[in-house]
N, C-alpha and C positions, 0 to 999 in steps of 0.2 A: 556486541552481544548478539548472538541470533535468536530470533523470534521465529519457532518452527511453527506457530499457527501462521505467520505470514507466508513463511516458504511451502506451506502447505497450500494455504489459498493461493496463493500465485500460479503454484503448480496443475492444482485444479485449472485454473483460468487458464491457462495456457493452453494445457490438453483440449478443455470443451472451445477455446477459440480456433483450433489444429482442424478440431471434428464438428467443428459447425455444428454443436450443441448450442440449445437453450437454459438457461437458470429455471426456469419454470420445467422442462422438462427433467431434470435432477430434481425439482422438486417431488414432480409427480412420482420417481422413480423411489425418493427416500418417503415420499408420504407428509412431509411437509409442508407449511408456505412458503411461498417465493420471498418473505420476507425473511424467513430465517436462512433460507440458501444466501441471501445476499449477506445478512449480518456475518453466516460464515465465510463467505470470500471475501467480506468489507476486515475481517480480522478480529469485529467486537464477539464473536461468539465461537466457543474452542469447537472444534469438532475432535469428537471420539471415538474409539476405535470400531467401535460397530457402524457408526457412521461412513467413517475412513473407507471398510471393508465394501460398504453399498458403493459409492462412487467409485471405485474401484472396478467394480461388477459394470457399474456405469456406462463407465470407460473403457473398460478393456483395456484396463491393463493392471500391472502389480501395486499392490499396498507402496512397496518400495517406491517407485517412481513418482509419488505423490510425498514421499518425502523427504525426497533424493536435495542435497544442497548446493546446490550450482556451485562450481569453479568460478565463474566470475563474480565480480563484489556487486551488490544490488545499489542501487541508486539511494544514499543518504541521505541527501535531499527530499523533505516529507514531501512540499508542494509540487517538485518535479516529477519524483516520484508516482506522485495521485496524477499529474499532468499525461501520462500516458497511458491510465485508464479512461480519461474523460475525451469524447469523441468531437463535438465540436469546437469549428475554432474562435468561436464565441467564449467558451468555459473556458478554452486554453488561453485567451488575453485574458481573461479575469482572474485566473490560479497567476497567470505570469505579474498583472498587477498589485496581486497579494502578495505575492513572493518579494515583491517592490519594496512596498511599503511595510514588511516585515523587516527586511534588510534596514528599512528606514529608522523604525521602532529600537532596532537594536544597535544603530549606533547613535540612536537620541542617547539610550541608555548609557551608553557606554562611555559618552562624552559628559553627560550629567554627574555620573560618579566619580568624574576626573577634573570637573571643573576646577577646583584648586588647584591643581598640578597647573592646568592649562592660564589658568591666571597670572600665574608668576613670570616677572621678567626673564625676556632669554638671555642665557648666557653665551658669550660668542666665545 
């Protein structure tokens, strides 16, 4: 399923990473805080079409291009995924440790809901 607030913020973040934009200066430019520019690139906050329109003016370039759906498949992986937003390689061993012990979590699960199965003698 595609998430067009995500492919929108991505897009944005691309573009002002391209042109060596600031998040604080999109703020000052939409008139809001820097914390709501981030919620909209973090994905928790939709942005609208009058918003869309400003950033756009921004950047310099089309509405379109901010919601253009890339050809290639985006990273399904949540933790990998957030791994190449996050800058140092401090966060990135601790997102990759999580990622670990997620992996770990889910096949405690997975083996706990089969423990019957797994208890019975094998048959050769």
């Amino acid at each position: 399923m595609v998430n067009m607030n995500e492919i929108i913020s991505n897009n944005i973040m691309n573009i002002m990473k391209q042109n060596n934009k600031k998040q604080i200066e999109l703020a000052g430019h939409l008139g809001v805080s820097k914390q709501i520019i981030s919620k909209m690139l973090s994905g928790s906050r939709m942005i609208n079409a009058v918003e869309l329109q400003k950033i756009a003016e921004f950047l310099d370039v089309t509405m379109e291009s901010l919601v253009k759906v890339s050809q290639t498949l985006p990273e399904t992986n949540t933790v990998k995924a957030f791994m190449g937003r996050v800058e140092s390689q401090e966060a990135k061993e601790g997102l990759a440790i999580a990622d670990e012990i997620a992996n770990l979590i889910c096949f405690y699960a997975r083996t706990y809901e089969n423990v019957e199965e797994m208890m019975q003698p094998w048959e050769a």
